[in-house]
C-alpha positions in Angstrom: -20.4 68.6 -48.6 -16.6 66.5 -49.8 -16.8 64.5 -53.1 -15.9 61.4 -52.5 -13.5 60.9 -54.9 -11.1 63.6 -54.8 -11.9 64.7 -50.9 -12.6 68.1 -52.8 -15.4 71.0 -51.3 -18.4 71.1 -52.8 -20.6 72.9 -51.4 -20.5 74.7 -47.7 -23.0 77.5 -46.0 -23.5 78.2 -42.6 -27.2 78.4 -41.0 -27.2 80.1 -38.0 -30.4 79.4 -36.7 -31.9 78.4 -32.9 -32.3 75.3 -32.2 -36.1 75.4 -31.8 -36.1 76.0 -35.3 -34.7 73.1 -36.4 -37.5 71.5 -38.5 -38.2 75.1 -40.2 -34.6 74.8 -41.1 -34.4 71.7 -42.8 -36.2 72.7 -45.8 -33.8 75.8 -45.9 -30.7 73.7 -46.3 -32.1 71.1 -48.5 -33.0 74.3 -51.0 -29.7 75.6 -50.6 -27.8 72.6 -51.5 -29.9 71.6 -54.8 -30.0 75.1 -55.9 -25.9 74.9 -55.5 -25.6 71.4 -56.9 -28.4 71.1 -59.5 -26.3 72.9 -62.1 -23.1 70.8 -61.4 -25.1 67.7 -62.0 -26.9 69.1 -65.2 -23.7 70.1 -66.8 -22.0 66.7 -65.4 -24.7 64.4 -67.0 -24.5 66.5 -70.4 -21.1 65.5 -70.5 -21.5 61.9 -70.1 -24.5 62.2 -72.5 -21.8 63.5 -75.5 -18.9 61.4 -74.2 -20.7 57.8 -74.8 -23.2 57.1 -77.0 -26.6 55.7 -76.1 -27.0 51.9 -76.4 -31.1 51.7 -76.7 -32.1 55.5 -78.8 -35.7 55.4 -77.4 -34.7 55.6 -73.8 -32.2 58.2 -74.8 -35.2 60.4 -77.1 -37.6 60.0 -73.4 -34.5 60.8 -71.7 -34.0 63.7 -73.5 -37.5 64.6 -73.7 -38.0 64.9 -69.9 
């Protein structure tokens, strides 16, 4: 996976798997990647969060709250 921006690598894994198994696969790679990524975008959207403040507070409070 490139970001966009910068042309950077984000995330890369290898499956080496038969092609009959394809569709038992899928679920395998979509794991992989949020288990990689979720933790990126977490730390991402905390930073935005501090950087500008909130313009309507009760969307931010059930923001925060989910």
């Amino acid at each position: 996976m490139i970001e966009a921006v910068t042309g950077g690598n984000v995330w890369a894994k290898s499956f080496d798997r038969a092609m009959v198994d394809s569709f038992e696969t899928q679920p395998l790679v979509g794991r992989a990647v949020v288990t990689c990524l979720a933790p990126q975008i977490d730390r991402a959207e905390a930073v935005r969060t501090r950087v500008s403040a909130p313009e309507d507070l009760t969307a931010h409070r059930l923001a925060q709250r989910g």
